[in-house]
N, C-alpha and C positions, 0 to 999 in steps of 0.2 A: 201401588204395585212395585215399584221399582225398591222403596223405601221396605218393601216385607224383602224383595229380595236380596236387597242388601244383608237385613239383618240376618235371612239364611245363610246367604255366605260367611257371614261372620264367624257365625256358629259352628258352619263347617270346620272352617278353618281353626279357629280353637281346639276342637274337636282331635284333627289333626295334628295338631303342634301339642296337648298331649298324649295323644298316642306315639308321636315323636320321640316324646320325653320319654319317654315309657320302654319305648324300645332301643332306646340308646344305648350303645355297647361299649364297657369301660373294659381297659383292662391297665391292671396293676401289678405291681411287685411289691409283694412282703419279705422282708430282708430280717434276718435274722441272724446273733452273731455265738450259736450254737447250734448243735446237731438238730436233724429231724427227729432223730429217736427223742429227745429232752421233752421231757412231758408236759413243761409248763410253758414253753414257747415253743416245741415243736407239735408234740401229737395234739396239742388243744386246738394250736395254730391251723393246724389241716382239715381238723374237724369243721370247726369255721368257717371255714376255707370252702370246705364242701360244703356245707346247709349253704351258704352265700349265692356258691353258684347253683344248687340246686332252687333255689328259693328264687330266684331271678330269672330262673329258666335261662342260665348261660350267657343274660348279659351283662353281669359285672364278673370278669375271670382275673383270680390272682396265682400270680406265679411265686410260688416259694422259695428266696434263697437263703440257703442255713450256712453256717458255717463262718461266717465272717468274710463270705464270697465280696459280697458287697458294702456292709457296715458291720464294724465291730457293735459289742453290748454298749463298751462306754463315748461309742460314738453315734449311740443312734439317736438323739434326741437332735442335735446337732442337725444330721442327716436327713432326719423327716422334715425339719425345720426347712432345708434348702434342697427337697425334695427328690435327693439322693434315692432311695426309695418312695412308696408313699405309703406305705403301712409298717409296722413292725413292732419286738415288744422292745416297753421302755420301763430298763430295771430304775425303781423311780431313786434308791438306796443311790446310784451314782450321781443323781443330779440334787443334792442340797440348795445349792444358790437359784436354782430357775426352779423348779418344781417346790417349795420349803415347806408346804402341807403335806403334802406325800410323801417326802424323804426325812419328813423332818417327826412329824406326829405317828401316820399312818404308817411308816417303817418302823417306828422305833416301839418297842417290846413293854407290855404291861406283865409281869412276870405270874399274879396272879391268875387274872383271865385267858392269858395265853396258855395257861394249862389246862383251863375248862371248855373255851370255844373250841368246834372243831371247822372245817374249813368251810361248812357251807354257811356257817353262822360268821366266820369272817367275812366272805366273800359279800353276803347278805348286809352287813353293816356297812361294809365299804360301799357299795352301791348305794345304799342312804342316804348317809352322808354326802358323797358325790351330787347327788341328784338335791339334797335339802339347802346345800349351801355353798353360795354362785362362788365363793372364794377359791374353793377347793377345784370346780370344773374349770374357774376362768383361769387359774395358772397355766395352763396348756392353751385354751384359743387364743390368750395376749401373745402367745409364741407360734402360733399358726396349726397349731396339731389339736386335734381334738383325740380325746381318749376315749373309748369304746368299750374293751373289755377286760376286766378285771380280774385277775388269773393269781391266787395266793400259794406261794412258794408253801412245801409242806415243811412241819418246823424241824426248824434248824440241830442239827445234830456235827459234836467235834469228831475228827476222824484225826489219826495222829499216830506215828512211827512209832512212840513211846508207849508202855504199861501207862495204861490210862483206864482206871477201873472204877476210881472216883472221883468228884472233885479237888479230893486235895491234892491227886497226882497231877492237873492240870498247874500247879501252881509252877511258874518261873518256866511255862511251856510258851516256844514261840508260834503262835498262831494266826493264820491270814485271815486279814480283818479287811472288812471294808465301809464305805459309806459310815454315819453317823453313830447307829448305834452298835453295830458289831462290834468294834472295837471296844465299847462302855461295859459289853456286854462279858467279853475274855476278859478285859480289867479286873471286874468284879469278881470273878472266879479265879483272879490271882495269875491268869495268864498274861502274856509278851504280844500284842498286836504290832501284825508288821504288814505293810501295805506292800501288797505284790497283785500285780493280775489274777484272774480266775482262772484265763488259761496257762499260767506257771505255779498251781499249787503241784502239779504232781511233778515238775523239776524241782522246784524249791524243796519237797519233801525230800525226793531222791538225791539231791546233793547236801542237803542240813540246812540249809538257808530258814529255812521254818519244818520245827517238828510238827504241825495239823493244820490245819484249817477249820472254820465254823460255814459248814455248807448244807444242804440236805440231800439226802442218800441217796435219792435219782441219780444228782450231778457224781455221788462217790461210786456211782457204777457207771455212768457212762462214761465217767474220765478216768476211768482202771485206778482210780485211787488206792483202791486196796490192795495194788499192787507192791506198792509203796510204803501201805500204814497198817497195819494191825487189830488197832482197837479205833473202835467207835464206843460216846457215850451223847447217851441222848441228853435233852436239856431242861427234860424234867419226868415225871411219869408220864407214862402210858407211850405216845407218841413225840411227847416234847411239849416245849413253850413255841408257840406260834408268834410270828410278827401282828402287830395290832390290824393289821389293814392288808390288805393285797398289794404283794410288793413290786406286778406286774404289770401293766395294763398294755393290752394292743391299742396303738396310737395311729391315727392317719393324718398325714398332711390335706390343711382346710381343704383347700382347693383341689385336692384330689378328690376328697369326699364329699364336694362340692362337682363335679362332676358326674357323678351318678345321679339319676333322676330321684326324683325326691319320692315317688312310689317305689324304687328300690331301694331308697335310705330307709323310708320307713319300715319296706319288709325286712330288712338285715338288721334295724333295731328291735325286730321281735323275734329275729333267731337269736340277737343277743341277750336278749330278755328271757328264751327257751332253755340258755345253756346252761343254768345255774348247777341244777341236780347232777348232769354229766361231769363239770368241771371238777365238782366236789367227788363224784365217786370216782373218778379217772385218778385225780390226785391219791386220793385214799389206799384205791388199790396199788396205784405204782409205788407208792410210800412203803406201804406191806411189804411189796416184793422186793422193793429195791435190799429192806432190812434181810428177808428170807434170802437173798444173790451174795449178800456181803457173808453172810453166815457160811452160805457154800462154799465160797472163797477162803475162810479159815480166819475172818475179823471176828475177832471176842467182842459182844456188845452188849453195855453194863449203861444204867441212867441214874440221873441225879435225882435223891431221894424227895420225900416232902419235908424233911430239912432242910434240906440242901437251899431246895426251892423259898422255904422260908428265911433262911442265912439272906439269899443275896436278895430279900423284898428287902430286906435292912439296909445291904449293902447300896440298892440302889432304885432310885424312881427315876426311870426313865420316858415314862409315857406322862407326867407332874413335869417333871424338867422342860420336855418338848414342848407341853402345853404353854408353859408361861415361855419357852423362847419365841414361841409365835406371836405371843401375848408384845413383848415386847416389839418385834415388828409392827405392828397396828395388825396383826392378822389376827381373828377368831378361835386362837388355840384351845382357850379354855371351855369357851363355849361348844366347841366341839368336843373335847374332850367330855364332856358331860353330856353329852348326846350320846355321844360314843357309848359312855357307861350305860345311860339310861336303856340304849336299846341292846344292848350283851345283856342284862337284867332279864326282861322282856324276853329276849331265847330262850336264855337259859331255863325261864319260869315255866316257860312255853305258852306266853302270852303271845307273845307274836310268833308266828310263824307263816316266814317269805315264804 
């Protein structure tokens, strides 16, 4: 008798501690060192933000700070690290030496396929990869952050105070570069890469420090760029050449996301797993409109042809080169790199379809 009631109490009591677990109330700050309006760290952000606390029924609540209130862009890896915030996005293009699969592979541009993938076929391979090979997700838990959601910048397009109508006008132009491959990227197009902050392209324009930048068109309307620059040209047909990977990911400190019950990690990993379709048409559309906002504004917007595009496959392997610098690391460059291909194949075909 005493021995059954023991075991009921046990049971209880487990029983209890997780419903405990369960109902445990987190709340967090996601810090971010851009606007709310910014589509790929602020309106995705929010969205999230809300499935999160809708889907927990309100007990994990995050507070949104934009603007660099609390960590800059090229301070937030640092930040989450020493749990300055405990969520936020981490552009992966600033950190090369700690992140070097992300910033080094998955930033840097296949000039080809970046003209055929469109964003839900990047965002799709990114998460693959991520999930297929411990190398690429354990660069962030060895540093204490785990990365969550993968959010791809739409492609990159030059904006610049100068007649800039084709490629060749680009030549001897100084342009803000950053991270790895942006720089490689104006090189090969004959432009000046000059290292300045994101939020000093529209001083730097306005006092001549640098005639453009290589940005995409969201940021060229939410930072009044074109009040400053003129022409926009895209960076290849259609839409552009896209980066190989998602240049974004929302990141949270372990132990922060070690704080929420493990029944709300797992519900917020399948809001994260829900958001694919949204991220991709949200980007798409802001993309469109940002091109349609600049145009009302009075920027001429001209792209680079499929010469163009074939000129700088000559001029440059950038997603080859990445691969073997990893290679060289003892990291799995190449092997990814051939994953990578094999499943952009596989989309394309429409064999797979995430």
């Amino acid at each position: 008798m005493n021995r059954q009631l023991a075991v009921t109490l046990g049971l209880t009591l487990a029983l209890l501690g997780v419903a405990d677990a369960q109902a445990q109330n987190v709340e967090m700050v996601y810090a971010s060192g851009w606007p709310k309006t910014h589509v790929q760290v602020g309106v995705v952000a929010d969205e999230w933000i809300r499935q999160i606390e809708d889907v927990t029924k309100g007990r994990v609540k995050i507070r949104h700070v934009p603007g660099g209130a609390l960590l800059k862009g090229e301070a937030m890896l640092d930040g989450l690290k020493k749990r300055v915030a405990d969520c936020g996005p981490v552009v992966t293009a600033f950190f090369p030496g700690q992140l070097p699969i992300s910033a080094t592979l998955l930033a840097s541009i296949d000039i080809d396929l970046g003209n055929k993938l469109d964003i839900r076929g990047t965002t799709a391979i990114n998460n693959k990869l991520f999930e297929e090979f411990e190398e690429f997700s354990g660069e962030y838990l060895k540093l204490g952050v785990r990365g969550l959601v993968w959010v791809p910048t739409a492609p990159y397009a030059i904006i610049s105070r100068k007649q800039t109508l084709t490629m060749a006008d680009l030549q001897g132009q100084k342009l803000r570069g950053f991270g790895l491959t942006v720089p490689k990227f104006e090189s090969a197009m004959g432009a000046v890469p000059v290292a300045i902050a994101n939020t000093e392209m529209y001083s730097g324009m306005q006092t001549g420090i640098i005639d453009g930048a290589m940005t995409d068109p969201p940021i060229m309307v939410n930072s009044k760029l074109y009040e400053v620059a003129k022409y926009v040209i895209r960076t290849g047909p259609g839409r552009g050449t896209s980066l190989a990977g998602a240049s974004v990911v929302y990141a949270c400190n372990e132990e922060s996301w070690q704080s929420i019950s493990q029944a709300d990690r797992a519900s917020i990993m399948k809001v994260i797993g829900g958001m694919k379709d949204y991220i991709a048409k949200t980007m798409d559309e802001t993309t469109d409109a940002a091109f349609t906002e600049l145009e009302a504004k009075g920027v001429k917007i001209s792209a680079l042809t499929g010469a163009d595009v074939a000129e700088l496959k000559k001029r440059m392997n950038l997603f080859e080169d990445a691969a073997k610098e990893l290679d060289g690391k003892g990291l799995p460059g190449s092997k990814i790199a051939a994953r990578y291909r094999e499943l952009a194949a596989d989309y394309l075909s429409g064999k797979w379809k995430p």
